[in-house]
C-alpha positions as CSV (number, residue, x, y, z in Angstrom):
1,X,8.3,13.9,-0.4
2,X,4.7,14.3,0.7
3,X,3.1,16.6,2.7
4,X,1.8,16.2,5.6
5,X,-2.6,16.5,5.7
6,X,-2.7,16.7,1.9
7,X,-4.3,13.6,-0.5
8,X,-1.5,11.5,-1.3
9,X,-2.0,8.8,-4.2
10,X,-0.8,5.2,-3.2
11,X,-0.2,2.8,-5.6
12,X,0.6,-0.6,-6.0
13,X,1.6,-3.1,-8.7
14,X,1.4,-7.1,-7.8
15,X,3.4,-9.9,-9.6
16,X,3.6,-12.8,-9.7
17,X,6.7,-15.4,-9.5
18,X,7.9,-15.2,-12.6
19,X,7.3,-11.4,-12.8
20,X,3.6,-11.2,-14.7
21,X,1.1,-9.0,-13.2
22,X,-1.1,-10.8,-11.3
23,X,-4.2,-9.9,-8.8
24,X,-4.1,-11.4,-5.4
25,X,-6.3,-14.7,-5.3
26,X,-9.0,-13.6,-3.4
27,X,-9.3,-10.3,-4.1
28,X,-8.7,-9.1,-0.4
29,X,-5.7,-6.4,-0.1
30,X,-4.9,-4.2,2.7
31,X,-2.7,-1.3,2.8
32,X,-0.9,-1.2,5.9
33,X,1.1,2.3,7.7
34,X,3.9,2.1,9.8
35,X,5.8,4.6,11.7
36,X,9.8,4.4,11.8
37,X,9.7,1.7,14.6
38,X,7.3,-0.4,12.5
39,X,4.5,-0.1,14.8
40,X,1.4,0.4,12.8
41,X,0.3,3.7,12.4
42,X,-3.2,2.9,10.1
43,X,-5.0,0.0,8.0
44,X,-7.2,0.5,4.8
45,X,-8.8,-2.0,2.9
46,X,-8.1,-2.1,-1.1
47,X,-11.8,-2.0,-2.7
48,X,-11.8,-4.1,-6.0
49,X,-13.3,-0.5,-7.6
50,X,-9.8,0.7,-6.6
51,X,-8.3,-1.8,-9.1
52,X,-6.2,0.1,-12.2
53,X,-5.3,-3.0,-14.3
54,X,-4.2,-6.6,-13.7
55,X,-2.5,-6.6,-10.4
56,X,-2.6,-2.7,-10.2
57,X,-4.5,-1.2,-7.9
58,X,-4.5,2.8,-6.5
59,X,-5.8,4.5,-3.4
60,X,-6.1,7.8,-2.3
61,X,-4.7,8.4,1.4
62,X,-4.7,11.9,3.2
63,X,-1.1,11.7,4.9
64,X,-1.5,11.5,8.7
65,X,1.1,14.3,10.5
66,X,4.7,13.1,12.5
67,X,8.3,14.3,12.2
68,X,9.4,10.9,10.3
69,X,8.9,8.8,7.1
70,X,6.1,6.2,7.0
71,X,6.3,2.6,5.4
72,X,3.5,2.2,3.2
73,X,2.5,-1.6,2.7
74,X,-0.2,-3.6,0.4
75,X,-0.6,-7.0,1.3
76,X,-2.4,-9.8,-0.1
77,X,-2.2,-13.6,-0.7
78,X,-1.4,-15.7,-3.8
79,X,-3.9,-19.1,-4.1
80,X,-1.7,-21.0,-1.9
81,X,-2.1,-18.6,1.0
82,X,1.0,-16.9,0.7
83,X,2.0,-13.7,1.3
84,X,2.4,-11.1,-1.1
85,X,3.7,-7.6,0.0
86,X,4.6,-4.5,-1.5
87,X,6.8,-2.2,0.5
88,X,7.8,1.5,0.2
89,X,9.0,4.6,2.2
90,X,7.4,7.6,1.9
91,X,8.8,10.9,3.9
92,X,6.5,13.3,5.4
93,X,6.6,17.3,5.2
94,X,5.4,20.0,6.8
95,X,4.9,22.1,3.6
């Protein structure tokens, strides 16, 4: 659980289809926020200075307040176009 208004640290790790770490083709990611009826809640674009290692890449996010969980996303494309995304849930507290 997270709380709600403090730093949270997001992280992602892209693959991909054969399981290998791999960086989206064109460097462009976006990390995405959804509320519990998918509407979207915040965007952030992924700097390249945010990347960690080969497909790896962290943000730091300060956790925007609501009384349910929030679907964190990171999208980006592979060289054909194609979609890659990362999904995960992530509750919220009032601490």
């Amino acid at each position: 659980m997270s709380t709600i208004g403090n730093t949270v640290k997001l992280s992602v790790a892209f693959t991909d289809w054969t399981g290998v770490a791999a960086d989206p083709e064109d460097g462009t990611i976006v990390c995405r926020l959804y509320d519990i009826n998918k509407a979207l809640i915040d965007e952030v674009d992924v700097e390249l200075t945010d990347r960690t290692g080969v497909g790896a890449y962290t943000i730091y996010y300060t956790l925007p307040g609501g009384p349910d969980p929030v679907t964190v996303e990171f999208y980006g494309e592979d060289a054909l176009g194609r979609p890659i995304v990362v999904r995960e849930w992530l509750e919220r507290v009032w601490a």
